[in-house]
N, C-alpha and C positions, 0 to 999 in steps of 0.2 A: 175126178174132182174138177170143176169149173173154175176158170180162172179167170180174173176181170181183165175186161179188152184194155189196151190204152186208153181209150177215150172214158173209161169209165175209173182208170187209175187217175187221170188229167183233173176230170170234174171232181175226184176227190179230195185230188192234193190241192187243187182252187181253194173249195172250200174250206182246208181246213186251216189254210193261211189267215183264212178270216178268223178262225173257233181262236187261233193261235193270239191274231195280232190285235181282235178287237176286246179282247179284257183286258189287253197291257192301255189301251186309247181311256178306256174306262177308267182305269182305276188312275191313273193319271190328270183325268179329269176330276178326279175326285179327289186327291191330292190336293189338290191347287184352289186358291181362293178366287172368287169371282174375277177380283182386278185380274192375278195373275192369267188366269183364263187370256184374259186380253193385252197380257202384257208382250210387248217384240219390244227383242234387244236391242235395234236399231231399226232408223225408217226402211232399208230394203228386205228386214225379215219378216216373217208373219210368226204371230199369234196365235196358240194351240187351240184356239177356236175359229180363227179364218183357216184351220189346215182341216179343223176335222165340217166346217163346212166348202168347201174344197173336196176332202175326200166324197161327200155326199151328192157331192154335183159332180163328178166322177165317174163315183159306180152309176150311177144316174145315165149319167148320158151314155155312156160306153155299155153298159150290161142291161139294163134297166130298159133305154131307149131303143140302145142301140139293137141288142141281138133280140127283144119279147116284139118290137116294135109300136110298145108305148110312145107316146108325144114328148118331143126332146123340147124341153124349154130352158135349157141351163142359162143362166145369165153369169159366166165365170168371173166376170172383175166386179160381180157386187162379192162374190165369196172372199175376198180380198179386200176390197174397202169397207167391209164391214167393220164396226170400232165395237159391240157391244149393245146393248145389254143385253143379246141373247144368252139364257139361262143354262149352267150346267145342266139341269134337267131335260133342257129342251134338245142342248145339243146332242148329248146321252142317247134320250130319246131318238133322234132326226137318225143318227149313227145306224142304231143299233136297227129302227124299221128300215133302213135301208141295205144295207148288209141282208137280214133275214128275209128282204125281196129278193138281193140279187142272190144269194145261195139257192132258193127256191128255183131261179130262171137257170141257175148255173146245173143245178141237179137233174133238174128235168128237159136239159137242151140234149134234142137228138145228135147220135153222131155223128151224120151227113151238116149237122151243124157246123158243127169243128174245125170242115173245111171250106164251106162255103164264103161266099162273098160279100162281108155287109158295105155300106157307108157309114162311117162314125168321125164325127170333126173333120169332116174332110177330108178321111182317108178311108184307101179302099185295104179293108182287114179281113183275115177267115177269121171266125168264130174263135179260136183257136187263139188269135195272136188279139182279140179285144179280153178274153179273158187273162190271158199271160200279162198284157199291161196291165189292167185293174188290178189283181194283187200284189204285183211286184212294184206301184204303184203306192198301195194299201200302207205294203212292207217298208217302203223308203219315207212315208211320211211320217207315219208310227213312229220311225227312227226318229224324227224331228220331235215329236210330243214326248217323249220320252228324255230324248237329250234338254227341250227344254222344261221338263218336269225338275230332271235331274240337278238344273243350274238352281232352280229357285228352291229345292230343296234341301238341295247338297249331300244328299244319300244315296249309296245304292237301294235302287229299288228290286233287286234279286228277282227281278227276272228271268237271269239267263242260268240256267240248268245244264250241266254235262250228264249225258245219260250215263249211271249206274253201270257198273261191270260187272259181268256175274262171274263165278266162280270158274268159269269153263274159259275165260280172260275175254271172252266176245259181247260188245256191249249192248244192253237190253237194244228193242224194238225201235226203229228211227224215229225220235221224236226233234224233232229238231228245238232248242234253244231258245 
């Protein structure tokens, strides 16, 4: 029986952080009305659309640019001053092609990648530790669109999942939460 190397348990578990945390961004966004879109609860917070364009100048720059070596154009404080009227559609949209670039790059990056040398923002990263920031990354803003879903909604949004215990007391397959 074959057993998958690290490097190809690594590109899995990446990607499926994304499968995980970009329908919770989604439906989140969809939740929310346009204003709220752009609403931050005070001037030093952002806005569930300066985060999820944020997130996009992210995977962008770091997987996108950094590891396929596309042309890095991020401009990071327009992701931030931005106030609107960019459309739940569009952000949805921007999200969701960019993620299904970088899973692509992430899937099919060799495993002499993983440990090699890039340049990304000015740091010298393996393959390896640009991928571990961009989900964990993904994972900590999520958390922000979420929690501020949660304030303008005032519901749980049941999300989070305890995996099922089978009969034998050991709990199904690790899905995580």
């Amino acid at each position: 029986m074959d057993h998958p190397t690290l490097a190809e348990l690594f590109r899995q578990d990446a990607v499926s952080h994304f499968d995980e945390y970009l329908p919770r961004i989604v439906r989140c966004l969809q939740l929310l009305s346009k204003r709220e879109i752009w609403w931050r609860p005070n001037a030093s917070s952002n806005a569930a659309g300066n985060i999820v364009l944020h997130l996009c100048g992210n995977i962008r720059q770091w997987i996108i640019a950094g590891l396929s070596g596309a042309a890095d154009n991020r401009e990071r404080d327009k992701e931030f001053a931005e106030r609107g009227p960019v459309s739940r559609r569009a952000l949805i949209a921007r999200l969701k092609n960019t993620v299904k670039e970088a899973r692509t790059i992430i899937a099919a990056l060799p495993d002499d990648a993983l440990v090699r040398e890039f340049g990304i923002q000015g740091y010298a990263v393996s393959g390896q530790t640009a991928i571990s920031h961009v989900y964990e990354h993904f994972s900590y803003h999520a958390g922000q669109i979420i929690y501020l879903t949660k304030m303008k909604r005032g519901k749980d949004l049941r999300f989070t999942r305890l995996p099922a215990i089978k009969p034998s007391g050991k709990p199904q397959a690790d899905r995580r939460p």
